[in-house]
Legacy VTK file of the C-alpha trace (Angstrom):
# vtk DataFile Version 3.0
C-alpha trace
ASCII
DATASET POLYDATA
POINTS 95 float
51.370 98.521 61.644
54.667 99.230 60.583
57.094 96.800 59.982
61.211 96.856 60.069
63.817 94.586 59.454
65.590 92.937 62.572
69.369 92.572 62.442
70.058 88.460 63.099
73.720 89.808 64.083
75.093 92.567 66.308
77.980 94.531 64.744
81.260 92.672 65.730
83.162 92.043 62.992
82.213 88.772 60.824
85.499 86.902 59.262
88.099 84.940 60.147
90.430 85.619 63.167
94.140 84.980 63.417
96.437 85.014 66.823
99.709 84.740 67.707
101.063 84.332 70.959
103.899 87.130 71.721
106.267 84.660 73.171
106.171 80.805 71.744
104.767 82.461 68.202
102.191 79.615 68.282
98.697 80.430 66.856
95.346 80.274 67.001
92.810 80.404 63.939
88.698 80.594 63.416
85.747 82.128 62.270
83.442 84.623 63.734
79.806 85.423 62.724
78.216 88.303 64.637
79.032 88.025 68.358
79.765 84.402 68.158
83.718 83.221 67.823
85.133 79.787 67.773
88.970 79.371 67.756
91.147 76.351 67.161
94.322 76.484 68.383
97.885 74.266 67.733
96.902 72.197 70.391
93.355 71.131 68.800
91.614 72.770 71.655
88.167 74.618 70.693
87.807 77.584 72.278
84.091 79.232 71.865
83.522 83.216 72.513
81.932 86.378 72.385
82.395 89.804 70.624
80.387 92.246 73.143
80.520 95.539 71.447
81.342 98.203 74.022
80.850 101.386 71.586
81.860 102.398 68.142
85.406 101.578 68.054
85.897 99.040 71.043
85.409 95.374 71.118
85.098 93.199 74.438
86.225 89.114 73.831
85.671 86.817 76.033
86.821 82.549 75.427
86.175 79.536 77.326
87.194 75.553 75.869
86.074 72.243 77.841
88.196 72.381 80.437
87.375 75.185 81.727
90.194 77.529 80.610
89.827 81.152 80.059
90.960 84.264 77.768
89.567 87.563 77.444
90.753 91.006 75.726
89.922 93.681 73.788
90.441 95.230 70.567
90.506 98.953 69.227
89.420 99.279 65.137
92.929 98.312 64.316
94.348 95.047 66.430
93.043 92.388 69.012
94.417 91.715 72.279
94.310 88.716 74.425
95.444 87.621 77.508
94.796 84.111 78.926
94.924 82.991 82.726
99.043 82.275 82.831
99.783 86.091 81.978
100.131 84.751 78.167
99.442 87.560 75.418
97.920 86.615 72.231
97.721 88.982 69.407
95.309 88.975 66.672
93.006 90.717 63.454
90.252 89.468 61.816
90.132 89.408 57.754
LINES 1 96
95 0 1 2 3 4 5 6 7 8 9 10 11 12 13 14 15 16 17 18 19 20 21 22 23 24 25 26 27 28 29 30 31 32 33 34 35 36 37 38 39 40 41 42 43 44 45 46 47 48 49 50 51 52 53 54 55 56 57 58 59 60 61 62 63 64 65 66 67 68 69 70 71 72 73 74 75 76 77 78 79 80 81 82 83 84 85 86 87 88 89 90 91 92 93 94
């Protein structure tokens, strides 16, 4: 029997993610480890996500917090971009 190593992670990138929102310059920081994201933002409001990785270079996010709210995006190689359910754009990297 052979045996290989299994990957605990997926390959969406692993660091810590910075937004801004385009209009009232307000952010939103956190961490990400493999598909999993969790976001704080000014507000205190925890927003938890996922990185579903579409193919080499694109990047499908997806963020809910308790109440119910929503944001999804996507992201290239280079930038991250959000929108949330009031038309609100949020842009972001991870480092």
């Amino acid at each position: 029997m052979i045996y290989s190593r299994r990957r605990s992670h997926g390959t969406a990138p692993t660091g810590f993610y910075r937004f801004e929102n385009i209009r009232s310059r307000t952010g939103m920081t956190g961490y990400g480890d493999g598909d999993f994201v969790r976001l704080r933002d000014e507000h205190g409001n925890i927003w938890n996500g996922r990185a579903d990785v579409q193919d080499d270079t694109a990047i499908r996010y997806t963020f809910r917090d308790d109440s119910g709210k929503s944001i999804s995006g996507g992201s290239d190689s280079f930038v991250i971009v959000l929108r949330d359910e009031k038309g609100n754009t949020w842009r972001g990297f991870v480092e």
